[in-house]
C-alpha positions as CSV (number, residue, x, y, z in Angstrom):
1,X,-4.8,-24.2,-1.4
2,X,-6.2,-26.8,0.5
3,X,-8.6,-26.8,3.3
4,X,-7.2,-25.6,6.6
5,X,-9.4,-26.6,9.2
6,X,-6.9,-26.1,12.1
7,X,-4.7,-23.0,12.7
8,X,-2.4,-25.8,13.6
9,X,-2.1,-26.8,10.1
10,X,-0.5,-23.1,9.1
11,X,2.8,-23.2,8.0
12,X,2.9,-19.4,9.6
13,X,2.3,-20.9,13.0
14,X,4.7,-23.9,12.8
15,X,7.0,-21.4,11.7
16,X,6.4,-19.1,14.5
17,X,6.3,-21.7,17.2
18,X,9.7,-22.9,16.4
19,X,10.7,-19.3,16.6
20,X,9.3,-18.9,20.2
21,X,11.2,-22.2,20.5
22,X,14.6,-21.1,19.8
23,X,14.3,-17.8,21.7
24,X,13.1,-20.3,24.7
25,X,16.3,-21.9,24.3
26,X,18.4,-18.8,24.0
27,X,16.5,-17.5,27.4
28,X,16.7,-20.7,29.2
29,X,20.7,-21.0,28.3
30,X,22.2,-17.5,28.6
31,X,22.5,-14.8,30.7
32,X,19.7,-13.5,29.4
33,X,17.4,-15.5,32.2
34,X,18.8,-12.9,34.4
35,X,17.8,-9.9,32.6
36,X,14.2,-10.0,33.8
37,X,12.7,-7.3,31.6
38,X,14.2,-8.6,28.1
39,X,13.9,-11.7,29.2
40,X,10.4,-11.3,29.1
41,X,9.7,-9.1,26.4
42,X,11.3,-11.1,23.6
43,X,9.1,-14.2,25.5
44,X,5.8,-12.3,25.4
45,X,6.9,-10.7,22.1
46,X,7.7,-14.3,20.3
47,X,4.7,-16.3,21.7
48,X,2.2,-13.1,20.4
49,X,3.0,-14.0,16.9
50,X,1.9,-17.5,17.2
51,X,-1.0,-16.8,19.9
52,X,-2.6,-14.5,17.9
53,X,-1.8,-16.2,14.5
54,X,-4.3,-18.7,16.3
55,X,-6.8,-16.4,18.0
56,X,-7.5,-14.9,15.0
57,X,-7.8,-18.5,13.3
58,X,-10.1,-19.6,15.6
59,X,-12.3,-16.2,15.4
60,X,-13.7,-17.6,12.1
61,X,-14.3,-14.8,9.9
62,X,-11.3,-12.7,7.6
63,X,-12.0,-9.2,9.1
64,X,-10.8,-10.5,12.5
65,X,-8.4,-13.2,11.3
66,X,-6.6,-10.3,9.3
67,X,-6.0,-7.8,12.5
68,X,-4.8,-10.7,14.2
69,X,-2.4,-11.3,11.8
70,X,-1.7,-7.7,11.6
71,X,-1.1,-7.8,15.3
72,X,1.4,-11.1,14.9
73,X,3.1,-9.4,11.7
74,X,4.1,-6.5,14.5
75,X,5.2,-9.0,17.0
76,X,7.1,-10.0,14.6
77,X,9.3,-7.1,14.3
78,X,8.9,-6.4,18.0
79,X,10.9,-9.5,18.2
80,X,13.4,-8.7,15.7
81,X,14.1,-5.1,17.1
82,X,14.5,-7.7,20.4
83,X,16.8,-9.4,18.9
84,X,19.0,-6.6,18.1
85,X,19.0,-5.9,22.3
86,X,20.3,-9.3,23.2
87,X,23.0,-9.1,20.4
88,X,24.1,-5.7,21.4
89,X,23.8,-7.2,25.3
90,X,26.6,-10.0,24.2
91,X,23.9,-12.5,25.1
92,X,23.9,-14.2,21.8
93,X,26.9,-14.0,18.6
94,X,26.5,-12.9,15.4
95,X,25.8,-15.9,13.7
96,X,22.6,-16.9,16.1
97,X,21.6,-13.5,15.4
98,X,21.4,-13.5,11.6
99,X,19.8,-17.3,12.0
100,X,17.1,-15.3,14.3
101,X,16.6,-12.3,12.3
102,X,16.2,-13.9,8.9
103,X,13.6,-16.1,10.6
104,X,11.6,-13.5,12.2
105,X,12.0,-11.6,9.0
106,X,10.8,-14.3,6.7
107,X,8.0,-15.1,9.1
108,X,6.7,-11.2,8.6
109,X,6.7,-11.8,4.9
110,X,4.8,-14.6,4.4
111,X,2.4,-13.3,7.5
112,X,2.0,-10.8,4.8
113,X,1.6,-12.6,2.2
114,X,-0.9,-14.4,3.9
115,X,-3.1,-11.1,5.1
116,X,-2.9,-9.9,1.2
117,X,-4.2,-14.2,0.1
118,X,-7.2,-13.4,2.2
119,X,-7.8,-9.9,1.2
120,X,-8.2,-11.0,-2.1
121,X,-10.0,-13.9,-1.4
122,X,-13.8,-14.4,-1.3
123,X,-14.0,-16.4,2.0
124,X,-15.7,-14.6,4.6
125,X,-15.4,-17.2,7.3
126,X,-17.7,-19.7,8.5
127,X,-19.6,-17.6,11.1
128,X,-21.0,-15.3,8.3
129,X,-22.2,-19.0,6.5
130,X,-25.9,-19.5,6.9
131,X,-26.8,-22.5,8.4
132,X,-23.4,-23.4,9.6
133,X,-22.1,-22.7,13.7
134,X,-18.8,-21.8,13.6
């Protein structure tokens, strides 16, 4: 794996910015900017996976970078369980649904696979490296 020296460089937080992105859009283009509270749950819920995919990042060290992910990998399905709300609210069809779904689904995996990469993995983070500020 190459060096990743920016959180902005994870493919799990591309990914899960163009997730927040298309829920944006479904928000900003149904009647879903009307319904305040889901409206803003599936918004909060979406940007958490990416916010904290980068708080964590930015923490420097695996033990924190790992709960953070933990914490995304539930927004995650918090925003899948979401997305089963504006479905059964007739806000979005079927098809944009299963497009949704299968991305926030996909997303959890490989924030997975990602927590169980660094739990197997050496790298303590560069705030535990002597010598080095992180």
């Amino acid at each position: 794996m190459a060096a990743i020296k920016r959180f902005e460089d994870l493919d799990i937080w591309l990914e899960a910015r163009e997730l927040c992105k298309q829920i944006h859009l479904i928000v900003t283009n149904t009647g879903l900017k009307s319904d305040y509270k889901l409206r803003d749950q599936i918004k909060g819920s979406s940007g958490s996976i990416m916010d904290n995919i980068a708080e964590g990042f930015e923490r420097n060290g695996n033990n924190e970078f790992r709960q953070f992910l933990s914490i995304a990998k539930g927004s995650a399905g918090e925003t899948r369980s979401q997305l089963y709300r504006v479905l059964d609210c007739e806000y979005i069809d079927e098809q944009q649904f299963t497009i949704l779904k299968s991305k926030a689904e996909g997303l959890s995996g490989k924030i997975s696979n990602f927590i169980t990469y660094l739990n197997n993995n050496n790298f303590k983070g560069s705030k535990f490296q002597t010598g080095t500020k992180p």
